[in-house]
N, C-alpha and C positions, 0 to 999 in steps of 0.2 A: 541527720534527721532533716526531711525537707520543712523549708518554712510555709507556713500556711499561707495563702492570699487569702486576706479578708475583702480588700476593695472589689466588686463585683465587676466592674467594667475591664479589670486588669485581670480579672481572672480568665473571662471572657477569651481578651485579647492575647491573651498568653495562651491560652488553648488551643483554639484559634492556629496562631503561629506555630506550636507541637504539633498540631494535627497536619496543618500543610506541608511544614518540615518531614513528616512520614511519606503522608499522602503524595504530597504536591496538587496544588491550590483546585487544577477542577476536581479530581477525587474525593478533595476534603469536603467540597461542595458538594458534589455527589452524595457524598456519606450521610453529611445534614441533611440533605433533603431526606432521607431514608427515615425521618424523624418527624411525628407530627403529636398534637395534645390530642389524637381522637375524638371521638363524639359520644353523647349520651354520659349517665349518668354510671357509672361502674359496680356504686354500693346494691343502686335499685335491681341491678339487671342482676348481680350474682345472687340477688335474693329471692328474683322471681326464678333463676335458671338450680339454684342448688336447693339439695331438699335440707331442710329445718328436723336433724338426727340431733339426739342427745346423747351423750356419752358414752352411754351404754349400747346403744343399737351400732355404734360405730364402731367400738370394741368387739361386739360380736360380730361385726360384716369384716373387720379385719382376721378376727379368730379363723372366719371362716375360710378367707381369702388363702391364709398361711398353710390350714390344712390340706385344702384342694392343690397347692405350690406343693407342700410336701411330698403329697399321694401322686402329683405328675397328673391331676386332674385340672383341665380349664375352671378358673374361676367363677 
Protein backbone atom coordinates (compact mmCIF):
# COMPACT_ATOMS: atom_id res chain seq x y z
CA UNK A 1 0.00 0.00 0.00
CA UNK A 2 1.40 3.44 -1.01
CA UNK A 3 2.07 5.90 1.90
CA UNK A 4 0.23 9.01 1.91
CA UNK A 5 2.20 12.35 1.76
CA UNK A 6 0.69 14.59 3.90
CA UNK A 7 3.40 17.63 3.81
CA UNK A 8 2.26 19.68 0.86
CA UNK A 9 5.51 21.04 -0.46
CA UNK A 10 6.76 17.43 -0.74
CA UNK A 11 3.86 16.24 -2.31
CA UNK A 12 4.37 19.04 -4.75
CA UNK A 13 7.93 18.14 -5.14
CA UNK A 14 7.53 14.47 -5.63
CA UNK A 15 5.13 15.00 -8.32
CA UNK A 16 6.83 17.27 -9.89
CA UNK A 17 9.83 14.83 -10.07
CA UNK A 18 7.13 11.56 -11.51
CA UNK A 19 5.76 13.77 -13.84
CA UNK A 20 9.36 14.96 -15.35
CA UNK A 21 10.67 11.41 -14.86
CA UNK A 22 7.74 10.38 -17.66
CA UNK A 23 7.69 13.51 -19.35
CA UNK A 24 10.96 14.95 -19.26
CA UNK A 25 11.22 18.54 -17.70
CA UNK A 26 9.89 20.72 -20.86
CA UNK A 27 6.93 18.41 -21.43
CA UNK A 28 6.04 18.28 -17.76
CA UNK A 29 6.00 21.98 -18.18
CA UNK A 30 4.18 21.93 -21.08
CA UNK A 31 1.52 19.68 -19.49
CA UNK A 32 1.17 22.32 -16.38
CA UNK A 33 0.76 24.97 -18.44
CA UNK A 34 -2.29 23.06 -20.08
CA UNK A 35 -3.77 23.91 -16.44
CA UNK A 36 -5.32 26.99 -15.30
CA UNK A 37 -8.21 28.18 -12.21
CA UNK A 38 -10.44 29.75 -14.97
CA UNK A 39 -12.55 32.62 -14.55
CA UNK A 40 -16.01 33.55 -13.52
CA UNK A 41 -18.09 32.18 -11.13
CA UNK A 42 -19.13 28.27 -12.15
CA UNK A 43 -22.18 27.83 -9.51
CA UNK A 44 -23.87 31.21 -11.00
CA UNK A 45 -23.22 30.54 -14.67
CA UNK A 46 -24.69 26.59 -14.47
CA UNK A 47 -27.62 28.27 -12.93
CA UNK A 48 -28.23 30.96 -15.26
CA UNK A 49 -27.16 28.35 -18.35
CA UNK A 50 -29.30 24.91 -16.97
CA UNK A 51 -32.97 24.92 -16.60
CA UNK A 52 -34.45 24.52 -12.86
CA UNK A 53 -36.58 20.71 -13.81
CA UNK A 54 -37.84 18.96 -10.85
CA UNK A 55 -37.74 15.38 -10.66
CA UNK A 56 -40.53 14.58 -12.34
CA UNK A 57 -40.13 16.48 -15.58
CA UNK A 58 -36.70 15.01 -15.78
CA UNK A 59 -37.97 11.32 -15.34
CA UNK A 60 -40.37 12.03 -18.12
CA UNK A 61 -37.67 13.81 -20.65
CA UNK A 62 -35.66 10.73 -19.89
CA UNK A 63 -38.77 8.18 -20.35
CA UNK A 64 -38.99 10.01 -23.33
CA UNK A 65 -35.50 10.13 -24.43
CA UNK A 66 -35.36 5.97 -23.84
CA UNK A 67 -38.47 5.47 -25.99
CA UNK A 68 -37.48 7.40 -29.18
CA UNK A 69 -33.67 5.18 -28.47
CA UNK A 70 -35.77 2.13 -28.60
CA UNK A 71 -38.13 2.91 -31.63
CA UNK A 72 -34.60 3.98 -33.61
CA UNK A 73 -36.30 7.66 -33.40
CA UNK A 74 -33.88 10.89 -32.78
CA UNK A 75 -34.57 12.06 -29.52
Amino acid sequence: MEQLITNHNELRQRGFRALADALGWVNAVRFLGEYDAGTGNYTEERAALLPDHSIDTLATELERIQEAARLGAAP
